[in-house]
C-alpha positions in Angstrom: 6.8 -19.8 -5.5 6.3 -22.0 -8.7 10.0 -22.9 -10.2 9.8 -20.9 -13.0 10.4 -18.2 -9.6 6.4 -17.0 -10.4 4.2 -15.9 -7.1 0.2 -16.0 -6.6 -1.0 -12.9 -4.9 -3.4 -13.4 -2.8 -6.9 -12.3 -3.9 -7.5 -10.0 -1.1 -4.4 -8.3 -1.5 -5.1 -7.9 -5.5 -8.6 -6.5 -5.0 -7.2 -4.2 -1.8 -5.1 -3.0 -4.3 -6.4 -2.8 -7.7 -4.3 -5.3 -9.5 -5.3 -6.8 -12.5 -3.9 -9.4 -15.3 -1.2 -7.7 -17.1 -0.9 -4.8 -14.1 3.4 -4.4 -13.8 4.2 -4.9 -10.4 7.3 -2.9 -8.9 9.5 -4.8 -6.6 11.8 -3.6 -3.8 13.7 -4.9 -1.2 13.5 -2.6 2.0 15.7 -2.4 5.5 13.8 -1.0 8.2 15.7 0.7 11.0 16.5 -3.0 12.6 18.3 -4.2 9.5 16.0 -6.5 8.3 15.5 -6.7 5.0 12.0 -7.2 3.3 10.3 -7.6 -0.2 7.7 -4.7 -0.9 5.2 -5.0 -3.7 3.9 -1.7 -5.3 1.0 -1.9 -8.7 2.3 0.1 -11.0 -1.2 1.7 -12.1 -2.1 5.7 -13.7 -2.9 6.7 -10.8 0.0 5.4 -7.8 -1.8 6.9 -5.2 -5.3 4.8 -5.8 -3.7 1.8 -4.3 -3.3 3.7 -1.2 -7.2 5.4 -1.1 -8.5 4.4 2.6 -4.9 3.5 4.4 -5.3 6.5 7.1 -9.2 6.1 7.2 -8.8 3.5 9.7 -5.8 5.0 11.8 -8.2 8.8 12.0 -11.8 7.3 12.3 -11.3 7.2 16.3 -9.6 11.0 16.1 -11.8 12.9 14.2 -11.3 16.1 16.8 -7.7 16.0 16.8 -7.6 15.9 12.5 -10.1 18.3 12.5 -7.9 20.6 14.4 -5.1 19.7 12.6 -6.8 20.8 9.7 -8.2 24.0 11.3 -4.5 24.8 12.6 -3.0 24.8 8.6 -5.4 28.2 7.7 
């Protein structure tokens, strides 16, 4: 943190999430069920869920069969 309080976000955090020169950025300070208290960073952009395009590919790549029937089970 400069002293004028300024931060640099790292570059493959901006391009993860779409940020750009003049993007606003929306703070928050968060307490998970610990108490700890955290700083989260959200782009405010058009479209607020573009920042979060891929998050779950990672999580369902391994359980395709169980989403699929997930899916199936909502019909």
């Amino acid at each position: 943190m400069s002293k004028q309080y300024q931060t640099t976000i790292p570059s493959k955090i901006r391009k993860q999430l779409g940020v750009n020169p003049g993007n606003r950025l929306n703070w928050d300070i968060v307490k998970d069920e610990l108490g700890v208290e955290y700083a989260t960073v959200i782009p405010e952009t058009k479209n607020t869920l573009k920042p979060l395009k891929g998050v779950f590919e990672e999580m369902y790549k391994n359980n395709k069969d169980y989403l699929k029937k997930e899916r199936e089970s909502w019909d």
